[in-house]
C-alpha positions in Angstrom: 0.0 0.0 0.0 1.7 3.4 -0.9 1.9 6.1 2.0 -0.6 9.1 1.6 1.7 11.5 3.1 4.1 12.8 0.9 5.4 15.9 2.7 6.1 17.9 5.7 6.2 21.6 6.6 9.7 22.2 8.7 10.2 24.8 11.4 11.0 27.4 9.7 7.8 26.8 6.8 10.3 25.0 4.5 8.3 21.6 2.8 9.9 18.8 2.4 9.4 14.8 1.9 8.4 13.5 4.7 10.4 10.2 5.7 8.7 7.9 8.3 12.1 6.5 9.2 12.9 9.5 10.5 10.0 9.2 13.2 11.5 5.7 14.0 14.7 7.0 14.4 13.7 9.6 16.7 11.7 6.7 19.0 14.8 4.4 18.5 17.0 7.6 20.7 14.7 8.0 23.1 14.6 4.4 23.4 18.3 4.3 23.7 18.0 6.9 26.3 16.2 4.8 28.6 18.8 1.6 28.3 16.0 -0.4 25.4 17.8 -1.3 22.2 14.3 -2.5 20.9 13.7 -1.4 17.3 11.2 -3.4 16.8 9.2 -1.5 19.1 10.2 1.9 17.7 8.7 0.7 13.9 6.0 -0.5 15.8 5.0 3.2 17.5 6.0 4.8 14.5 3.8 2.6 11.8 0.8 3.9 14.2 2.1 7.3 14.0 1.8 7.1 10.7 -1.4 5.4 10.2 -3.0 8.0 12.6 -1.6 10.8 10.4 -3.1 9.2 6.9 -6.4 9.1 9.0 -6.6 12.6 9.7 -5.0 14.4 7.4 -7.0 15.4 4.5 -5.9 14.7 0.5 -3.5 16.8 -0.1 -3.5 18.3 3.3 0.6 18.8 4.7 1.5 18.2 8.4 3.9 19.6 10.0 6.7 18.6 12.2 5.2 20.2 15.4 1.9 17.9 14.9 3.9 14.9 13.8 5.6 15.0 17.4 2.6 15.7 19.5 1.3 12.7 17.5 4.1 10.9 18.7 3.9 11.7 22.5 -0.1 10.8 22.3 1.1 7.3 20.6 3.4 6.2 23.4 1.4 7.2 26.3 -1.7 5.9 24.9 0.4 2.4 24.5 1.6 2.5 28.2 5.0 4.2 27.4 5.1 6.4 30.2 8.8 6.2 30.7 10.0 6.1 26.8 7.5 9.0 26.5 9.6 10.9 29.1 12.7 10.3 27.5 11.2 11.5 24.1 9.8 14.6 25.4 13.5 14.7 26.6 15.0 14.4 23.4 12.6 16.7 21.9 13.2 19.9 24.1 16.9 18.9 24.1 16.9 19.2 20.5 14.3 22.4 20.6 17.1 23.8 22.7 19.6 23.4 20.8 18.1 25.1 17.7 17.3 28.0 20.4 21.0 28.1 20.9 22.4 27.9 17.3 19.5 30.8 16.5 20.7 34.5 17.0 19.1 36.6 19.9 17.6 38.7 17.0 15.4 36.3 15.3 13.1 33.8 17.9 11.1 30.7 17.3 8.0 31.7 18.4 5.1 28.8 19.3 1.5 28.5 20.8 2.5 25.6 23.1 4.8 25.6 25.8 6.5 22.7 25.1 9.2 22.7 28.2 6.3 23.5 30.4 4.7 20.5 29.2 7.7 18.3 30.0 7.8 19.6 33.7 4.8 18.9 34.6 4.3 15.5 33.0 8.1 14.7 34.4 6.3 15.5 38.0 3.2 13.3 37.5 5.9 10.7 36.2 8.0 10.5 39.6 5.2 11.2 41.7 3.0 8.2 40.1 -0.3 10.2 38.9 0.5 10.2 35.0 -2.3 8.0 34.3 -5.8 8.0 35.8 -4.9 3.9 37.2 -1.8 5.4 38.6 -3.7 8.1 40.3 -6.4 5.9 41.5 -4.3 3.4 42.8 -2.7 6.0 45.2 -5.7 7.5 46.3 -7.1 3.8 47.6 -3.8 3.7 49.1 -5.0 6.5 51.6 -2.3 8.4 49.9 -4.8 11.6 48.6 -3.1 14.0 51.1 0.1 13.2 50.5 -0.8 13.6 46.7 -2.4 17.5 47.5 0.5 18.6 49.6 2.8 17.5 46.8 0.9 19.4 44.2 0.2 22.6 46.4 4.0 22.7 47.2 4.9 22.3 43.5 2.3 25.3 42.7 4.4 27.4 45.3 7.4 27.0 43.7 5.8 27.8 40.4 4.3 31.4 41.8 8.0 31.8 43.4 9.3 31.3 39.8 7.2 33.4 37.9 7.6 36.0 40.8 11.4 36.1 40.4 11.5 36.4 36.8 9.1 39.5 37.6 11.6 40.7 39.9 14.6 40.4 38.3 13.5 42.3 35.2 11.2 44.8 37.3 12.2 48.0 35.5 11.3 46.5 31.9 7.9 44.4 33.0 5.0 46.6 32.7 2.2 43.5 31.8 2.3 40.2 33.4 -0.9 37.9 31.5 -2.3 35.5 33.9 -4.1 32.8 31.5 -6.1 29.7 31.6 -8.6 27.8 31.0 -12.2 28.1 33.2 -11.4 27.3 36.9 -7.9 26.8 36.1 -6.8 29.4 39.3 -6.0 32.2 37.7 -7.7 34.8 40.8 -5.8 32.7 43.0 -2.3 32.8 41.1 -3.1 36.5 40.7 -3.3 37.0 44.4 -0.7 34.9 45.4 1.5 36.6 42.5 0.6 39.7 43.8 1.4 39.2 47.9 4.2 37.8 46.8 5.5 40.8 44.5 4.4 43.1 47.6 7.3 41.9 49.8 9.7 43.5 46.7 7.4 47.0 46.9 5.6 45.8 43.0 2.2 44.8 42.8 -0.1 44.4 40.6 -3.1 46.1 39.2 -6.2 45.2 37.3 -6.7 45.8 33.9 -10.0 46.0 32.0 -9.8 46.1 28.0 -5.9 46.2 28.9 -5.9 49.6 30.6 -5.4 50.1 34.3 -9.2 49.6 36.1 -10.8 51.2 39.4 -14.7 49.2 39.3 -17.6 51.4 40.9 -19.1 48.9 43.4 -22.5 49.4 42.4 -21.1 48.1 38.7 -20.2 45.1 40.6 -22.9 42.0 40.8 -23.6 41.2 44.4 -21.9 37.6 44.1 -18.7 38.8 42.9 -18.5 41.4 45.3 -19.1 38.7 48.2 -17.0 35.7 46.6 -14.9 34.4 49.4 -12.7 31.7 49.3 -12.7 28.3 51.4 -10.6 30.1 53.9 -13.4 32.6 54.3 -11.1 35.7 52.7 -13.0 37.8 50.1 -12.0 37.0 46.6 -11.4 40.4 45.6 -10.0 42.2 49.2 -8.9 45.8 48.3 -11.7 48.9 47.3 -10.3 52.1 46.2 -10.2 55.2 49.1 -10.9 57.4 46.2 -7.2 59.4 47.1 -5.6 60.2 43.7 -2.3 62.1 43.1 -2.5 63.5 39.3 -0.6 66.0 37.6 -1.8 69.2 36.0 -0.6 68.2 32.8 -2.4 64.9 33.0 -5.9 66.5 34.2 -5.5 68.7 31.0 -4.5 66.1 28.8 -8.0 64.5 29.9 -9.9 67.4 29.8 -9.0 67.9 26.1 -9.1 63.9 25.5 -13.0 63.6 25.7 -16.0 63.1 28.5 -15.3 60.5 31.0 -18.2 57.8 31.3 -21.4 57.9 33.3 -22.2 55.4 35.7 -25.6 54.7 36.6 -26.6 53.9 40.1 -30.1 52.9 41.1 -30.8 54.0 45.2 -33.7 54.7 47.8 -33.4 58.3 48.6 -35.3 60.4 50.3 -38.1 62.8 48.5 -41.1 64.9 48.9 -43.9 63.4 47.6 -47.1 65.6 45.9 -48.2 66.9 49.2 -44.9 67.9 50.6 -44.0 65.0 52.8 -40.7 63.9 52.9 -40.7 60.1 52.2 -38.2 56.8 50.7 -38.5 56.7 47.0 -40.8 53.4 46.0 -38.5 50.5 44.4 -36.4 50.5 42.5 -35.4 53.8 43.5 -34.3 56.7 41.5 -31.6 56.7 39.0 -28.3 58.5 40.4 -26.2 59.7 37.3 -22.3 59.8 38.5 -18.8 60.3 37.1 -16.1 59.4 38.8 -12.1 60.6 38.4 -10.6 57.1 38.6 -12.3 56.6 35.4 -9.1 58.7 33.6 -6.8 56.6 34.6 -7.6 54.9 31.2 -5.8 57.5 29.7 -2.7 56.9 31.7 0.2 55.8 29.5 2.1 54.5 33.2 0.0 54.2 37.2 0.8 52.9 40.3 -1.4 51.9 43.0 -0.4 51.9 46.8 -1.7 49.4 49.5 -2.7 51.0 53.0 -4.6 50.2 56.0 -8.4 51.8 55.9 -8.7 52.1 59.4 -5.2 54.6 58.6 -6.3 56.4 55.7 -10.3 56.3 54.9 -13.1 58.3 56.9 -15.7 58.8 54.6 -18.1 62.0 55.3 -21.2 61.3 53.6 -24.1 61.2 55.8 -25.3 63.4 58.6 -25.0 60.8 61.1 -24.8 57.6 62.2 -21.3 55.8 59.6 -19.8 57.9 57.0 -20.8 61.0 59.3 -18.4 63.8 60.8 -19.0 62.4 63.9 -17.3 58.7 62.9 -14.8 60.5 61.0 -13.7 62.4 64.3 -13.5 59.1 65.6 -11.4 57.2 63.1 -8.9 60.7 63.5 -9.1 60.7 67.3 -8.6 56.8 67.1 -5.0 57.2 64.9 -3.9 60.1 67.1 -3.9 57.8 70.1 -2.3 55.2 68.2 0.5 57.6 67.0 0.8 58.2 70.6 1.2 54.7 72.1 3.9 54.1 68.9 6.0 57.1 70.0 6.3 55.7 73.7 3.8 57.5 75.8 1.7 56.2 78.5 -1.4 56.8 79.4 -4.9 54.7 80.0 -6.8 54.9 76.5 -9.6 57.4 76.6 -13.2 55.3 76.1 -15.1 58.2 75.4 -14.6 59.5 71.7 -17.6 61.0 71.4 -16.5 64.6 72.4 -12.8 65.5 71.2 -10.0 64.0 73.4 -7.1 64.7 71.3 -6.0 66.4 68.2 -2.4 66.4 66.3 -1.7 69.1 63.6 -0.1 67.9 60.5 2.1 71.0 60.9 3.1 69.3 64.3 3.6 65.4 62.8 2.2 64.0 59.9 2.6 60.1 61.5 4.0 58.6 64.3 7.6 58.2 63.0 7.5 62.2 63.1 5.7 62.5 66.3 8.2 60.1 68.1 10.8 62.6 67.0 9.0 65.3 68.7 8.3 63.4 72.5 10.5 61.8 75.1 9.8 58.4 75.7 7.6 57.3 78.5 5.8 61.0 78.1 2.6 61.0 80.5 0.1 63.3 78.3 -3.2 64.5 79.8 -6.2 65.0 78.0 -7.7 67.1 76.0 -4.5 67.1 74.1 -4.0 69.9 70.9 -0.2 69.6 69.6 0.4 71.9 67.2 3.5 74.0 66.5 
């Protein structure tokens, strides 16, 4: 019977005749690699290679060597190969490097599969017996799932650690770091872990909607994102914006001349007078609250950098009259970190419990935190209050 295929498309798009030999030959190394001289058994894997190639290839179609070798690696695993596969994903990347080697640092093989990746992680379900769904099994009715997770979370460190120190060592040129997968692959999780883990180095990481730089209203926000948690019981998404942004003039103007910023929609309960003058809570679903916000220009930012803080430290919303969000909790949050400074910069004193009426008060003139206050006091100061420093 004649072969179908008559030709293959190279690396570098150059068609030539294809040789099954060569496919033999390649098993036959990787074979060799593993201490088997068996060449039978190379033909053997090869011929089905082949055969699964003239079944899906279509008349006159031309594969290429990329598909020939992932046809290859399907062939010997599906035959119960698992260690000559190894050793011919071996010989493949060992070859694949040295191409990379011999090719100048100007021109790169580019590909859609990552072929080393591949190898790592199918080398780890090798010595750790779960390449095959058996293999896998048989551990777990050993009692041996546990084992199996903690093997696989520790691996997954070391992978963040990775990425995060390829991050870090070229942290002046990295300005985009792509998080990818497929659905419930972990990629919220990797971007959170990613990100603590850049935090320690004073980077992080930002979101990005439409690939600009993103602050979300949180009435854009569906209610069961906003209150995703984890099994740990830690919000998936932790950090909200304080709405504190440092801009410069030529920036605002640069905006201003660059086009209207969007309007957000928010639908509240507010209170209104109704046709005989009473005040009353508007009737479901509310009215409609038109709103623009700044952080919305940070899409026109060529370069941004977001900085982590405590809320308790830096956010006292003043937008009711009373009860939270009014001047009065405000007062408190201030009166609260005052004290705090206090305690930090070595006074003594019993903690005020009362922060209803003003206790104490700290010009910024005077200290603008307590690293700057402690400067300013003796330790083991006694203060009495009210207290007022200002200079």
């Amino acid at each position: 019977m004649s072969q179908k295929i008559k030709q293959v498309i190279k690396r570098d798009g150059a068609v030539v005749p294809f040789i099954s030999k060569r496919i033999t030959n390649a098993i036959y190394r990787a074979l060799i690699g593993v201490g088997r001289h068996d060449r039978d058994l190379a033909q053997e894997m090869s011929s089905q290679v082949v055969a699964i190639l003239e079944e899906t290839i279509p008349p006159g179609g031309i594969p290429s060597v990329e598909e020939i070798q992932d046809i290859v690696e399907a062939v010997l695993i599906k035959n119960g190969q698992v260690e000559l596969a190894k050793a011919y994903i071996l010989y493949r990347a060992d070859r694949a490097r040295g191409r990379a080697e011999k090719t100048s640092k100007s021109h790169r093989t580019s590909g859609s599969i990552p072929y080393r990746k591949i190898w790592h992680v199918f080398s780890w379900a090798v010595d750790h017996d779960v390449n095959t769904v058996e293999r896998l099994n048989a551990r777990i009715a050993h009692g041996e799932f546990p084992d199996i997770v903690r093997a696989t979370d520790a691996a997954y460190v070391e992978d963040v650690a990775a990425a995060a120190d390829l991050i870090i060592e070229r942290r002046g040129e990295v300005r985009m770091v792509i998080i990818a997968g497929p659905s419930s692959s972990g990629k919220t999780t990797t971007t959170i872990k990613l990100g603590q883990r850049l935090e320690q180095e004073g980077l992080g990481l930002a979101v990005l909607k439409s690939e600009k730089p993103t602050i979300i209203e949180y009435t854009d926000v569906p209610e069961e994102i906003a209150i995703a948690r984890f099994p740990s019981g830690q919000l998936l998404f932790p950090f909200g914006s304080i709405a504190v942004h440092i801009i410069s003039i030529p920036f605002a103007e640069r905006v201003a001349q660059g086009g209207a910023l969007p309007w957000h929609v928010a639908r509240k309960q507010y209170e209104i007078v109704d046709e005989l003058g009473h005040k009353a809570l508007s009737p479901p679903p509310g009215c409609y609250k038109f709103e623009r916000f700044v952080f919305d220009a940070l899409s026109f930012a060529d370069e941004c950098a977001f900085v982590e803080v405590r809320r308790a430290a830096e956010f006292g919303p003043v937008k009711n009259a009373k009860g939270e969000d009014s001047p009065d909790a405000a007062r408190r949050l201030m009166q609260q970190q005052w004290l705090e400074w206090l305690r930090e910069a070595g006074a003594t004193f019993p903690m005020p419990k009362d922060l209803s009426r003003p206790v104490i008060e700290i010009s910024p003139l005077y200290a603008a935190d307590a690293a700057e206050l402690k400067e300013r006091t003796q330790p083991g100061w006694e203060p009495s209050f009210p207290l007022l420093l200002e200079p």
